[in-house]
One Martini backbone bead per residue (centre of mass of N, CA, C, O) as a GRO file, in nm:
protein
  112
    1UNK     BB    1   0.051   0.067   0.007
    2UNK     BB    2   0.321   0.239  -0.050
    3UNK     BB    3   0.303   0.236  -0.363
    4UNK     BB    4   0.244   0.473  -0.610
    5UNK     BB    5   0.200   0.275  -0.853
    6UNK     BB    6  -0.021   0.074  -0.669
    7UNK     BB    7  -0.226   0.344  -0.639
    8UNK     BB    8  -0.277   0.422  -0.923
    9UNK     BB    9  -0.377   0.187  -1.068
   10UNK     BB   10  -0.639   0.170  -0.901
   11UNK     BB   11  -0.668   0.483  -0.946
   12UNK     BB   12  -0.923   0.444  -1.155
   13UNK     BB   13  -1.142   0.346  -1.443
   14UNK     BB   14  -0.999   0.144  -1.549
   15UNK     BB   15  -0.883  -0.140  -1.607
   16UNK     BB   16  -0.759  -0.332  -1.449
   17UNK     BB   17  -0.492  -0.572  -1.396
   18UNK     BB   18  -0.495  -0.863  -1.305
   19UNK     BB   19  -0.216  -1.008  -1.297
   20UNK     BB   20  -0.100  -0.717  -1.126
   21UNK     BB   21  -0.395  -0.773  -0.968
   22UNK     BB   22  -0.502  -1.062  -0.762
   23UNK     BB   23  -0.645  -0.966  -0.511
   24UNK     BB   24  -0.913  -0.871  -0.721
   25UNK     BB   25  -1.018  -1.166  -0.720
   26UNK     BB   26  -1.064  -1.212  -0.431
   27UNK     BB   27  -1.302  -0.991  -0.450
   28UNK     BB   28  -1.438  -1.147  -0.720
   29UNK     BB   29  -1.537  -1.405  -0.506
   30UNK     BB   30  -1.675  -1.253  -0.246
   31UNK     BB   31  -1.892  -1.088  -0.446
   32UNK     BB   32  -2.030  -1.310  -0.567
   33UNK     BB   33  -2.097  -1.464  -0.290
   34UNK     BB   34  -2.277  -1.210  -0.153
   35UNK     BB   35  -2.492  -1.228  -0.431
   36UNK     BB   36  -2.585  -1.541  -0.328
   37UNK     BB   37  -2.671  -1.448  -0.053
   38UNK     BB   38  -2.848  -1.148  -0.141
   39UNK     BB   39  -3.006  -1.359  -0.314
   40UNK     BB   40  -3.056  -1.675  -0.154
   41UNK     BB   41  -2.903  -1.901  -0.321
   42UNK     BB   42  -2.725  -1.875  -0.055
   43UNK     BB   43  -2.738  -1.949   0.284
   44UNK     BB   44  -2.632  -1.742   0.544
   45UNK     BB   45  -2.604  -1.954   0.797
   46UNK     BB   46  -2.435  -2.163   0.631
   47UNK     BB   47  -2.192  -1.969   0.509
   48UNK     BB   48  -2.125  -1.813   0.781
   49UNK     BB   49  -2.014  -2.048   0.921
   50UNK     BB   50  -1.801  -2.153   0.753
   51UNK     BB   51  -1.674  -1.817   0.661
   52UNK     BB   52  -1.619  -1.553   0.836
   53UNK     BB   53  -1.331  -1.562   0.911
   54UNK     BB   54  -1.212  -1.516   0.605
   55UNK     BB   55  -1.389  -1.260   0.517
   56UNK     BB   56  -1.299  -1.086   0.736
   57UNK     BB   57  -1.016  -1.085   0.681
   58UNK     BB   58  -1.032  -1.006   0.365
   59UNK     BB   59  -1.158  -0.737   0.405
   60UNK     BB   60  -0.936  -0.587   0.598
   61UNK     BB   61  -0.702  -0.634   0.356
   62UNK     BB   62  -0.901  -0.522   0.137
   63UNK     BB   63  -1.007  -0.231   0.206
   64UNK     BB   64  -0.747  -0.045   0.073
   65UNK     BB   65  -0.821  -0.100  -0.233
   66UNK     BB   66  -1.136  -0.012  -0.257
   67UNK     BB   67  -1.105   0.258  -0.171
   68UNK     BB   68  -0.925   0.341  -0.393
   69UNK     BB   69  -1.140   0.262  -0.609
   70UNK     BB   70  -1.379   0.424  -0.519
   71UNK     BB   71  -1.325   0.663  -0.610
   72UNK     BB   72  -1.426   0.653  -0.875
   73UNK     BB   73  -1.635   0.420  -0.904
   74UNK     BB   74  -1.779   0.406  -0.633
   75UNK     BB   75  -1.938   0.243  -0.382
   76UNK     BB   76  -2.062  -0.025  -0.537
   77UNK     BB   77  -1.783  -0.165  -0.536
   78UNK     BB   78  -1.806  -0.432  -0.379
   79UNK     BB   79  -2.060  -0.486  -0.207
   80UNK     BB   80  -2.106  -0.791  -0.188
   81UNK     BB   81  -1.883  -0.798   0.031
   82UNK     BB   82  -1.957  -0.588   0.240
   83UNK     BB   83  -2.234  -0.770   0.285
   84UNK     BB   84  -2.059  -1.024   0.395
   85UNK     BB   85  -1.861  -0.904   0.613
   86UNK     BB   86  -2.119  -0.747   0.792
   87UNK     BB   87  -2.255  -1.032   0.847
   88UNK     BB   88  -1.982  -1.174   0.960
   89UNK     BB   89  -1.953  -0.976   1.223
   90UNK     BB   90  -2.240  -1.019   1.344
   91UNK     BB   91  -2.232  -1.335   1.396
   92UNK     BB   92  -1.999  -1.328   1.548
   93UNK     BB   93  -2.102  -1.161   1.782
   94UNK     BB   94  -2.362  -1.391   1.834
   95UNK     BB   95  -2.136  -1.638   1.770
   96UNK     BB   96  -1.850  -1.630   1.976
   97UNK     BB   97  -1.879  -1.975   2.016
   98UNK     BB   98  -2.028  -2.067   1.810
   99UNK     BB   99  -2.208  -2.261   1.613
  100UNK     BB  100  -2.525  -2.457   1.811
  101UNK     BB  101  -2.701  -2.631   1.925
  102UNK     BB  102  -2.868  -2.610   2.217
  103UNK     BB  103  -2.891  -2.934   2.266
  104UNK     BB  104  -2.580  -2.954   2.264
  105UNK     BB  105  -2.326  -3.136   2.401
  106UNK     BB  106  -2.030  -3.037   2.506
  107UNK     BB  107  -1.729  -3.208   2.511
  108UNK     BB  108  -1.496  -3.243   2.703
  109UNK     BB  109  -1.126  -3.127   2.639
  110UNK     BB  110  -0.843  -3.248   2.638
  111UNK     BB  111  -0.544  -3.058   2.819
  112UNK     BB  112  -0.209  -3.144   2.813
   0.00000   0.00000   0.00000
């Protein structure tokens, strides 16, 4: 991020080349993913479960590169990220020892 070449080549209108900026890949798979949560193609209790903690971390990780692109782009670029993130956090909050049933008992386990 500290590197003004390559904050440049983000801060434009046009096409951004993937091949030298990787991260934006993983950006349009996680936007990809919000958007087939957020019409319900995916459910979002179960999508979240299993992969909240590694959205937060990657929307972290990679919201500064977002926010450089959002200059010129408007707010909507990777919306469907941001707002799969948004609901991985509110998760994380809600289920802070992860998700299980509340009939389920869970066994201790030997920490030796």
């Amino acid at each position: 991020m500290l590197d003004p070449v390559y904050r440049a080549e983000l801060d434009t209108r046009e096409v951004v080349d993937r091949p030298s900026h990787p991260e934006l890949y993983v950006c349009d798979y996680w936007d990809l993913l919000g958007t087939y949560v957020m019409h319900r193609m995916l459910r979002e209790s179960t999508f979240l479960q299993m992969g909240q903690d590694m959205i937060v971390s990657f929307w972290q990780l990679l919201s500064p590169t977002i926010a450089i692109m959002r200059r010129k782009r408007g707010r909507a670029l990777f919306i469907s990220f941001e707002y799969l993130a948004t609901r991985s956090q509110l998760w994380a909050a809600r289920f802070p020892d992860g998700f299980a049933p509340r009939t389920w008992r869970r066994p201790n386990l030997a920490d030796e």
